[in-house]
GUMAR-106470 format. One record per residue: residue in one letter; x, y, z of N, C-alpha, C in turn. Coordinates in steps of 0.2 Angstrom, whole numbers, plus 5000, padded with zeros to 4 digits. Atoms other than C-alpha are relative to their C-alpha. Last residue first. Layout:
BEGIN
AXYZXYZXYZ;...
***
This chain:
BEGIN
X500550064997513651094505499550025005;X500750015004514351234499499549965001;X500149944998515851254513499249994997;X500250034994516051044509499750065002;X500650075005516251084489499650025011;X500649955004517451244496499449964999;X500049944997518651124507499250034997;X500350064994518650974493499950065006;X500950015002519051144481499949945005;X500449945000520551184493499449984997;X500149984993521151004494499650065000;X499450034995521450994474499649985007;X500350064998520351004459500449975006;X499450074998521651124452499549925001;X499950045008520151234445500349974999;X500750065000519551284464500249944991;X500250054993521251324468499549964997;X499450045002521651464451499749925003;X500150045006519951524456500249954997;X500650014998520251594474499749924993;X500949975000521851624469499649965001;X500249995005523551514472499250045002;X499749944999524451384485499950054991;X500349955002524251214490500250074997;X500250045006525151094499499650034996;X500549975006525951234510500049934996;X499650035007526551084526499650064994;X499349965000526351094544500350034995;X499450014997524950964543500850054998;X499950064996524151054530500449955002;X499550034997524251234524499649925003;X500350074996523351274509500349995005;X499550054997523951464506499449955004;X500150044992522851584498500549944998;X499850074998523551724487499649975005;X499549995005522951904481500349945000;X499250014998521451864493500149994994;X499849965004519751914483500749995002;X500250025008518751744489500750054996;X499349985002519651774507499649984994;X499749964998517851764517500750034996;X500349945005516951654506500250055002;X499950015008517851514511499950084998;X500649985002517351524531500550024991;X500350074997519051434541499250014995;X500850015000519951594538499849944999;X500250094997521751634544499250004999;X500750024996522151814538500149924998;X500050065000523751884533499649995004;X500350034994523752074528500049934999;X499650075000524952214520499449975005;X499350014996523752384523500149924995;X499249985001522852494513500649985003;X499949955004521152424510500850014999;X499550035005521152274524500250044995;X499249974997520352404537500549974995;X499849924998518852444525500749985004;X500149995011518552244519500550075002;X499150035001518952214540499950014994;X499349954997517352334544500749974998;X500149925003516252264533500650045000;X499749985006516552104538500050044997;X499149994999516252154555500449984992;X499849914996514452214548500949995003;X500149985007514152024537500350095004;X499650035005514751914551500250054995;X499449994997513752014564500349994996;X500249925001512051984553500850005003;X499849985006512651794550500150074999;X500550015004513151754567500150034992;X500649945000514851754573499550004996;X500850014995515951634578499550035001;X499950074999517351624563499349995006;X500749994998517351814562499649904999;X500449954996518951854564499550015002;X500850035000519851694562499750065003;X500150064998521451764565499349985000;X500650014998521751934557500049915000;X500050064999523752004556499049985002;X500750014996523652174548500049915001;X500150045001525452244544499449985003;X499750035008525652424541499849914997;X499350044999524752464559499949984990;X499949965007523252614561500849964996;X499250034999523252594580500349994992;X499749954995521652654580500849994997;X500149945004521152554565500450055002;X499450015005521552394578500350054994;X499449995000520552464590500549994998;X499949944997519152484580500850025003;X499849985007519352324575500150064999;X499350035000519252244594500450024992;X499549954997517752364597500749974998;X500049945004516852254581500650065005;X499650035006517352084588500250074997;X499350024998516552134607500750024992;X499849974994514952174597500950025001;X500049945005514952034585500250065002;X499350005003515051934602500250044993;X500150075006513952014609500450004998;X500149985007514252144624500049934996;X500349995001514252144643499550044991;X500850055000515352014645499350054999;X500549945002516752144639499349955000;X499650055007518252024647499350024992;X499350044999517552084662500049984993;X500050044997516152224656500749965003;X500150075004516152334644499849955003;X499750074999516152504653499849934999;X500350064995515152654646500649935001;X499549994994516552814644499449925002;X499450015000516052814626500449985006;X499750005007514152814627500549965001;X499449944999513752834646500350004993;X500349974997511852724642500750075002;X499950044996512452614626499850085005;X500550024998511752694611500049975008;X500449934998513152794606499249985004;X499549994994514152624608499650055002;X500250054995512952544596500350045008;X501149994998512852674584500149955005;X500449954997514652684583499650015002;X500150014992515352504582499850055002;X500650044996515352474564500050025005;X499850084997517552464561498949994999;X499850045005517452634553499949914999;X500650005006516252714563500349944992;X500750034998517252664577499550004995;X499750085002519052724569499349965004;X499650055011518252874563500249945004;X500650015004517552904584500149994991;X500250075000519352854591499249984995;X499950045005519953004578499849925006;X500050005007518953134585500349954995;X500450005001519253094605499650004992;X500649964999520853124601499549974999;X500549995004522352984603499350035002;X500249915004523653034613499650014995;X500149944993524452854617499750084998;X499849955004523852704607500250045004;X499249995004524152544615500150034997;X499850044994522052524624500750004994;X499249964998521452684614500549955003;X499450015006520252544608500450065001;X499850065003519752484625500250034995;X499250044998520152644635500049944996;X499549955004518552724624500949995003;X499849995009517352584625500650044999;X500749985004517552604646500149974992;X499749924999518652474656499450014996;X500749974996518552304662500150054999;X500149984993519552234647499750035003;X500149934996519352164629500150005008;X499749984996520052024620499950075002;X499949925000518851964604500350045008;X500449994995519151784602500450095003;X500450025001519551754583499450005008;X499950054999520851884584499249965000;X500650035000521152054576499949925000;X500450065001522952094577499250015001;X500550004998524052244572499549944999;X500650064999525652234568499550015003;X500549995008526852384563499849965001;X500449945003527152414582499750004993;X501050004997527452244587499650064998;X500450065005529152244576499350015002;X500250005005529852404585499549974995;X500549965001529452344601499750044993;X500850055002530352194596499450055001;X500249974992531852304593499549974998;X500449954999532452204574499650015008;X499349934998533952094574499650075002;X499949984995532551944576500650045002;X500449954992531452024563500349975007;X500550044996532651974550499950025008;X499749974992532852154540499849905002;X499450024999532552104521500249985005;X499749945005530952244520500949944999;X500549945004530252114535500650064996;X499749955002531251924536499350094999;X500649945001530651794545500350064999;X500049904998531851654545499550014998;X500449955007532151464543500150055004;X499450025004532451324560499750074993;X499550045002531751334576500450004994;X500050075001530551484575500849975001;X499650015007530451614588500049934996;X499650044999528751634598500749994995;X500650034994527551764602500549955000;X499850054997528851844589499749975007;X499849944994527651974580500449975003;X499849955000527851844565500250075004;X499449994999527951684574500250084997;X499749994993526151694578500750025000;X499849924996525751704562500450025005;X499649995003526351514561500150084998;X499150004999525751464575500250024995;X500249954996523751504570501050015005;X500249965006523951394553500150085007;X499349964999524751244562500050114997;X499350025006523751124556500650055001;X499350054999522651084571500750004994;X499949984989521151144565500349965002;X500450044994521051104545500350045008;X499950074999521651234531499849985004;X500650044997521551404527500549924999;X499650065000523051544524499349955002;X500550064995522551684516500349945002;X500050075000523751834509499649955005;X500250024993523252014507500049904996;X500350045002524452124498499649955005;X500750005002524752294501499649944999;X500149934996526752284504499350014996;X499749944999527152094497499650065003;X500749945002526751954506500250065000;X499749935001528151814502499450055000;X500349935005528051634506500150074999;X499849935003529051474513499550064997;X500749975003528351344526500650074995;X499949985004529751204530499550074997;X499450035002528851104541500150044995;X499949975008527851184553500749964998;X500649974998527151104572500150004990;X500149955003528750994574499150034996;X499750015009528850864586499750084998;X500850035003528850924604500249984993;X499750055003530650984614499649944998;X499750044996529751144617500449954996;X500249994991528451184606500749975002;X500350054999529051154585500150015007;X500149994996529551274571499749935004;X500350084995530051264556500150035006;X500350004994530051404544499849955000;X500350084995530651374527500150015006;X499650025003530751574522500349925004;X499850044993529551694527500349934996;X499950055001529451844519500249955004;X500150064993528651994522500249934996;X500350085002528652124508500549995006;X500150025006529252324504499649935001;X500049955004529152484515500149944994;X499850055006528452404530500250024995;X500650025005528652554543500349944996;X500549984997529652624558499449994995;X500550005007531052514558499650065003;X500949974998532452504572499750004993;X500149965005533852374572499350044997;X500650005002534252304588500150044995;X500049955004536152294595499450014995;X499649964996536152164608500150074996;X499349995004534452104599500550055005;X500049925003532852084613501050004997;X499449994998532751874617500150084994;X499849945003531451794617500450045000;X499650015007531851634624499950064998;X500349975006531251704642500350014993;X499649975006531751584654499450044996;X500150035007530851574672500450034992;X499250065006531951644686499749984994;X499649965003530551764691500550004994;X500349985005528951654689500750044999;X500050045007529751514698499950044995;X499550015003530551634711499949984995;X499649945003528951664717500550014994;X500650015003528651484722500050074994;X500050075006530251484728499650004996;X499549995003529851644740500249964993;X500349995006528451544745500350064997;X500450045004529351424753499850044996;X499650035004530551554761499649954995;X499849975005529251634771500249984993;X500650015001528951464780499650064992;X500050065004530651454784499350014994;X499650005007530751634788499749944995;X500649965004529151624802500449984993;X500550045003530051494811499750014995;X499550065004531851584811499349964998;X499649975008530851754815500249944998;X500350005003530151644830499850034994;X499950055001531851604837499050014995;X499650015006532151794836500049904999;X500249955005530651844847500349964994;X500750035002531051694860499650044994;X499650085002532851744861499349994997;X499749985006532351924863500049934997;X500449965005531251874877500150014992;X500150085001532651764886499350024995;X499850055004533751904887499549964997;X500149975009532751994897500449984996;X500550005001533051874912499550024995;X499850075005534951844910499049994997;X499850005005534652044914499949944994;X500449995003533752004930500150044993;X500750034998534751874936499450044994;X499750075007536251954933499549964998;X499749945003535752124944500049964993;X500449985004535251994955499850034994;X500450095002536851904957499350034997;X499850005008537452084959499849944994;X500149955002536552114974499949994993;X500650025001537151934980499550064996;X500549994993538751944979499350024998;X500849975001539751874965499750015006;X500150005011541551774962499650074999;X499949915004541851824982500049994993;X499350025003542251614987500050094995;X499449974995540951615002500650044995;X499350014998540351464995500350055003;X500050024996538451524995500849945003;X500049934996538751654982500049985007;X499349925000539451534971500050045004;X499350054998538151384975500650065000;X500250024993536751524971500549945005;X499949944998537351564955499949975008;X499449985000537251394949500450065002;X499750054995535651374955500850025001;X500049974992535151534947500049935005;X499349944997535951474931499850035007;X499650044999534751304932500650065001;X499950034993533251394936500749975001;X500149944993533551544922500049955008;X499649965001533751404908500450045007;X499350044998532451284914500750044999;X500150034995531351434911500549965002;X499549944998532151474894499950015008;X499350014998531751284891500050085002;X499950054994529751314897500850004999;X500449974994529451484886500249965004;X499749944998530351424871500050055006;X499350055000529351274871500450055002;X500250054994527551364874500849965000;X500249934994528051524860500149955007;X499449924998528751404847500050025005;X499550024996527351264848500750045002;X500249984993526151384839500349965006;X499949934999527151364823500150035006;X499250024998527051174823500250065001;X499750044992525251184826500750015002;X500249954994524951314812500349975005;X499649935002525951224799499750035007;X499350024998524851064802500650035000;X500150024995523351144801500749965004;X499749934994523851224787500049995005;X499449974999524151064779500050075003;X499450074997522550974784500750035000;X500049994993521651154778500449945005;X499649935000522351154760499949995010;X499350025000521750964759500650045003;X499950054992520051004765500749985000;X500249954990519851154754500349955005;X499549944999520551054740499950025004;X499650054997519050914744500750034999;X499650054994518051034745500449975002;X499749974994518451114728499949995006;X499349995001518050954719500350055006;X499750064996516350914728500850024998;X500250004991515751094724500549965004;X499549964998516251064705500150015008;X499550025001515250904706500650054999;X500150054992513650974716500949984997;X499849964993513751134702500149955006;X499450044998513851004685500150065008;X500250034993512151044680500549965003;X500050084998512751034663499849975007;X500550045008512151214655499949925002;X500850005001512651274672499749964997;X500450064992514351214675499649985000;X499950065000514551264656499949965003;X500650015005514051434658500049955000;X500750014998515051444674499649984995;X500650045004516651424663499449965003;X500049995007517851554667499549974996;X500649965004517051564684500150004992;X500949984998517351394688499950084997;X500450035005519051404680499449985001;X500249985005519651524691499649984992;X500749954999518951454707500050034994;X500550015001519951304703499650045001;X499950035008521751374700499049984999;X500249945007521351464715499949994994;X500449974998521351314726499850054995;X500450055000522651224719499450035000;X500150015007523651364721499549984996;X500449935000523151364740499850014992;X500749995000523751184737499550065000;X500350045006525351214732499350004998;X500149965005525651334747499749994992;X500849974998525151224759500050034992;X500750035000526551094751499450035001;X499849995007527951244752499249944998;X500449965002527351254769499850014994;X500749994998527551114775499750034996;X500550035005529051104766499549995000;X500249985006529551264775499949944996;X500349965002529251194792499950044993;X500650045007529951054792499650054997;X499850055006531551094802499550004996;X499949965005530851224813500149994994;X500849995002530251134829500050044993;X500450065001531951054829499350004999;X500050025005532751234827499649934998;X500449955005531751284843500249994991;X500450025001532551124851499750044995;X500150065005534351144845499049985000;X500049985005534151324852500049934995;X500549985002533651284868500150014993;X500750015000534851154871499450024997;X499850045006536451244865498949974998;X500449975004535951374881500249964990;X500750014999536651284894499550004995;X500050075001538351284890499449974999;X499850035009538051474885500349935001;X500549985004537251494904499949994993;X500250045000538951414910499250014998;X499750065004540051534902499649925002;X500349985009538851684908500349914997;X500950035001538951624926499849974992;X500150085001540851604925499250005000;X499950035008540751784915500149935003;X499750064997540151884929500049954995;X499850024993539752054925500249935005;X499549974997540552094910499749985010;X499350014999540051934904500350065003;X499750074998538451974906500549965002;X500149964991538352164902500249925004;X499349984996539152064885500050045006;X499450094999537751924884500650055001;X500150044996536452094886500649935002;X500149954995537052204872500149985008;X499149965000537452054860499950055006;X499750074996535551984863500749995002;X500049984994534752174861500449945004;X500049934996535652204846499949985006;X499150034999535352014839500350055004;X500150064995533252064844501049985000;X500149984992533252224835500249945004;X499549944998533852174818500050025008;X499050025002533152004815500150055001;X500050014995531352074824500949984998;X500249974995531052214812500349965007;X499349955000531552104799500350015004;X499350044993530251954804500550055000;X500349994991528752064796500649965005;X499849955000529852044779499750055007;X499449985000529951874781500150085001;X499350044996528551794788500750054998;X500150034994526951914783500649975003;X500249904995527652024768500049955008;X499349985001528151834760500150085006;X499550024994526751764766500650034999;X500249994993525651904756500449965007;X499749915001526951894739499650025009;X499350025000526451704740500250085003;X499950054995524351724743500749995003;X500549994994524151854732500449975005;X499949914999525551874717499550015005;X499649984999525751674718499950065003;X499950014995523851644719500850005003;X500549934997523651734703500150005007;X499649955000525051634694499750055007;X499350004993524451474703500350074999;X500250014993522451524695500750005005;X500449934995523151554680499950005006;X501050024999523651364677500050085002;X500249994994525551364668499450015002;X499950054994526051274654499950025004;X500750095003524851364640500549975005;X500749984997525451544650499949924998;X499850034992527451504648499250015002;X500350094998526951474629500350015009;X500850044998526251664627500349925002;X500250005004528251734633499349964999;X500250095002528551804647499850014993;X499650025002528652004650500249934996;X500349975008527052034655500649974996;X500550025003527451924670500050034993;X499950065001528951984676499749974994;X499749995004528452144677500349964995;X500449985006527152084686500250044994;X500450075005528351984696499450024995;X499650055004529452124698499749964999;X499949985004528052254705500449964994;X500950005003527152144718500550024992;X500150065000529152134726499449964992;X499450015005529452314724500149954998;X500350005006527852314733500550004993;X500650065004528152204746499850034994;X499950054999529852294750499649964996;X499850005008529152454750500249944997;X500249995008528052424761500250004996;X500350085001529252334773499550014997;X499850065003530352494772499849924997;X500050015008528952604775500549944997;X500350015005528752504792499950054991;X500050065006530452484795499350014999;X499449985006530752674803499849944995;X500649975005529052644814500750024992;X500850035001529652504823499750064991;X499850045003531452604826499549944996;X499849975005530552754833500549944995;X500249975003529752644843499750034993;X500250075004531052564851499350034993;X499550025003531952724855499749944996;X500049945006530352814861500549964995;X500450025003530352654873500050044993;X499950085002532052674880499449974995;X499450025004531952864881500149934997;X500149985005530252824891500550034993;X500350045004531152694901499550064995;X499650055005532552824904499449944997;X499849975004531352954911500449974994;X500749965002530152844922500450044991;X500450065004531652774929499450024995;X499450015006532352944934499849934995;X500249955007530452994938500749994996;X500649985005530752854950499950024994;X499750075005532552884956499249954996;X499549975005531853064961500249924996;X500449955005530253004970500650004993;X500450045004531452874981499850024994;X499550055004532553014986499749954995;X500049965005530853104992500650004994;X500550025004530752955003499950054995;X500250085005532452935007499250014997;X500250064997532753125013500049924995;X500950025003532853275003499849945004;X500349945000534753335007499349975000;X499949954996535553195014500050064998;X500750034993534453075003500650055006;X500850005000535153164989499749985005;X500349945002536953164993499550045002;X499949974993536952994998500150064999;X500650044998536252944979500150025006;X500849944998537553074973499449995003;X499949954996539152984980499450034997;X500350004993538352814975500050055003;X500650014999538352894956499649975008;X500449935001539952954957499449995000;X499949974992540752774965499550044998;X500350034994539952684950499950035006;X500549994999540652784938499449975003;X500249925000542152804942499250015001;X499749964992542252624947500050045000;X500650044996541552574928500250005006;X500650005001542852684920499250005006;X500450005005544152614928499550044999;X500350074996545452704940499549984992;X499650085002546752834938499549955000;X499450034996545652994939500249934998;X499350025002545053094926500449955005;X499950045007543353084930500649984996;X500049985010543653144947499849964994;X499550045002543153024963500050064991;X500049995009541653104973500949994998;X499749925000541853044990499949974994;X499849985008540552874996500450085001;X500049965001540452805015500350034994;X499249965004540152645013499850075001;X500049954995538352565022500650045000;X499449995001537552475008500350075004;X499550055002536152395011500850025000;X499350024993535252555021500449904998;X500250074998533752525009500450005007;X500649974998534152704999499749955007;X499649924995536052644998499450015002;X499750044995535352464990500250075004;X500350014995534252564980500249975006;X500349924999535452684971499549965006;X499649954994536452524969499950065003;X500150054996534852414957500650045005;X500349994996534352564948500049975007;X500349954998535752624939499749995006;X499349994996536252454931499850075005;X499850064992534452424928500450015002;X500549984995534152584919500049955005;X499849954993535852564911499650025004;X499750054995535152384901500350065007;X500450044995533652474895500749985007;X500449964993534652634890499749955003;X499649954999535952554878499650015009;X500050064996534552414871500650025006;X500750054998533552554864500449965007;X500249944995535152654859499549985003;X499150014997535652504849499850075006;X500050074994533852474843500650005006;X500549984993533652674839500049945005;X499749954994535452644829499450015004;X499550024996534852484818500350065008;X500450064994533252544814500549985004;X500549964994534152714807499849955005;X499449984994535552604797499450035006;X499950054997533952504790500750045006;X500350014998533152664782500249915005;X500049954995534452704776499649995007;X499450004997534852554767499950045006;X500449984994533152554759500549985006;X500349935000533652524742499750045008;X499649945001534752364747499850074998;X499849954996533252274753500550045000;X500749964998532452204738500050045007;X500149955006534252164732499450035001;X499449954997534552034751499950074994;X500449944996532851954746500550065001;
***
């Protein structure tokens, strides 16, 4: 945390000096009040003389006498009761200095504690984009979502809402234990014998606290994780009349979530009532012990000042119970901190070249050169895969579900690197190349058409920057997608929906070609692109990929035969492995795999 506060330095010196100034005035409005009234009282019957400021003596004598010599002054001009008035409006004067000061120290951390949570917000989304696709297939959305909510909210709540009291509070408890000892240090040294006690219990009630929490927090997760896959796959719920049996899941997570908060809370709410009763015990047993002093006779302390001590050790006990419930709040904090943590710290094998070598175009052939690759510490996905697609050419890769056909693009943009071989573009291997360079000459159309909650015209502008209204319309007309969009109720500016539920899937597939056109990329990655689409959609996105395929490098994954017939090469791949490899015709004439494939397509 300590890096998310270092920008806001200033802003901490400030809070620091109102508190300090804060706890300055409180303490001298007691000091002040309690000998102005003993004189006012007739307690104190001394005839005072003004004493220089230069004179041989302490400080605190100077300035004690000069203050009884004006309190007798005043009430021998104005009387005691118009005396009183004045020591009033003086109180009156310093506690509002003493308040303004607090205040003004309150209001200095709250932008700090916004910035704080959004600098916060900021990193992990940072974070986030930055990751690579396999940290999403091992983690559940819903914990990420409920990290950046739910975690980032305790985190604002306990810790960065406890600042405010870690700084002011040890201020006012140092301010206080030294007017203490200055004024009677056997009290004080038995008060701090005293005071172990209270501190071992309020840590006792603090111990557990953050892996309570750290378990609420899991479950919150929990909880999220299953709201977001109910709605990803209401259709489902529905079609199966599974809504009693999602229901029954998430309560039983609600009720899980709730046993641990509930156990969190209690423990929490014990702070306030404990801390309340020892600081009581606290205060009876140092005014006993005062009171044996003052009743021996032995001049340690008189009774005035006993007071004075009393009701100092008195404000103390506030602070203390402020800053023991920052140490609860932290823990608690802390947990989700961790959880946090998980998404910062996570590695990211991608890794940008210490000296990156820029491109700005394909200018000859893509080769990949036995590529192996395999998840984690999994068996291998690709064994050995070599081939060559030169600048224009469009190669196919078909084969079964599960072969490996949709990892092995993948490795091109680097989504992941491979374990063993190369990927070479123009010669260059692509990982000495700026990865933003490399993404820029790629352009994908995917089997499930990724849109966002925005208009048509954010969707395929979505990675381009500066593009005219005149060239999103060419690249709609080109992809199929005009007449529908002109038809739709705001045209251009109409919004798709979440994830564009408001359109078909042909539809959807058509703006996602569009904005590939936009983007107008050297190589064209297409992954099953029309794999789930009726005939009529089939034949209109085919349209449009025929037109974007024209002048670019492309390697398309197809599942539907008759879609790559004119490819320059298709590739068999099974289990991990080109077993095949050759035209449309070549293929069928080998009597291999591929025609078994086509026969079945025919069928």
């Amino acid at each position: 945390m300590a890096h998310y506060v270092a920008p806001y330095k200033g802003y901490l010196a400030g809070s620091l000096a109102f508190n300090l100034l804060s706890a300055v005035l409180n303490v001298f409005s007691f000091l002040s009040l309690i000998p102005m009234l003993q004189l006012l009282f007739g307690i104190d019957k001394n005839d005072y003389t003004f004493i220089p400021w230069d004179a041989d003596m302490s400080l605190k004598d100077i300035l004690l006498n000069n203050l009884y010599y004006y309190t007798t002054q005043m009430m021998a001009a104005y009387g005691p009761s118009q005396t009183l008035l004045f020591i009033g409006l003086f109180l009156i004067g310093t506690t509002l200095l003493k308040t303004g000061s607090y205040f003004a120290s309150a209001g200095i951390m709250v932008p700090m504690r916004a910035g704080i949570v959004r600098d916060i917000r900021n990193t992990v989304y940072t974070k986030i984009v930055s990751l690579p696709l396999s940290f999403f297939s091992d983690e559940r959305k819903g914990d990420i979502i409920a990290r950046m909510s739910g975690d980032v909210g305790e985190i604002e709540n306990s810790i960065t809402g406890s600042l405010e009291m870690l700084i002011k509070n040890p201020i006012l408890i140092t301010c206080y234990i030294a007017v203490l000892i200055y004024t009677s240090w056997q009290l004080t040294i038995f008060a701090i014998l005293v005071m172990p006690l209270l501190i071992w219990a309020m840590s006792a009630i603090g111990r557990k606290l953050k892996s309570r929490s750290l378990a609420a927090q899991d479950k919150w997760s929990e909880t999220m994780s299953q709201l977001e896959e109910t709605l990803g796959g209401m259709r489902i719920v529905k079609a199966f009349t599974a809504e009693k049996k999602m229901v029954g899941r998430f309560e039983t997570v609600t009720e899980e979530f709730r046993r641990l908060s509930v156990r969190v809370s209690l423990r929490q709410a014990s702070a306030h009532p404990v801390s309340e009763f020892l600081g009581t015990v606290l205060i009876v047993l140092v005014m006993w012990y005062g009171g044996t002093l003052i009743f021996s006779e032995t001049n340690i302390i008189d009774a005035p000042t006993f007071i004075f001590y009393m009701v100092i050790l008195y404000s103390i006990i506030q602070p203390l119970k402020d800053f023991s419930k920052a140490t609860y709040n932290i823990p608690k904090g802390m947990a989700s901190v961790e959880r946090v943590n998980k998404i910062l710290g996570a590695p990211n094998p991608i890794k940008e070249p210490v000296e990156p070598v820029h491109v700005d175009g394909l200018q000859s052939e893509v080769v990949f050169d036995d590529v192996h690759f395999a998840y984690g510490k999994g068996q291998e996905v690709l064994h050995g895969v070599s081939f060559t697609v030169k600048k224009g050419q469009t190669v196919a890769i078909v084969g079964q579900s599960g072969g490996g056909k949709s990892t092995l693009v993948d490795l091109l943009p680097r989504y992941h690197d491979v374990t063993a071989g190369s990927i070479s573009v123009d010669g260059k291997d692509i990982r000495t190349l700026a990865i933003s360079d490399l993404r820029a000459l790629i352009g994908n159309v995917n089997q499930e058409a990724i849109l966002f909650n925005d208009s048509f015209y954010n969707n395929i502008t979505f990675g381009v920057e500066n593009a005219t209204m005149e060239e999103v319309i060419e690249a709609a007309k080109v992809a199929n997608a005009h007449d529908f969009i002109m038809e739709s109720e705001q045209g251009y500016d109409t919004p798709v929906g979440d994830r564009g539920c408001r359109l078909s899937g042909g539809q959807r597939q058509r703006i996602s070609i569009a904005r590939a056109i936009l983007k107008n990329p050297d190589i064209l990655i297409l992954d099953e692109a029309t794999r789930a689409l009726d005939t009529e959609s089939e034949r209109l996105v085919q349209e449009a990929l025929n037109r974007l395929m024209t002048t670019r490098t492309t390697i398309a994954i197809a599942h539907r035969l008759s879609t790559i017939k004119n490819a320059d090469e298709i590739l068999v791949l099974h289990e991990g492995r080109i077993v095949e490899r050759g035209t449309h015709d070549a293929l069928l004439a080998a009597d291999g795999y591929y025609k078994k494939l086509n026969d079945m397509q025919q069928l």
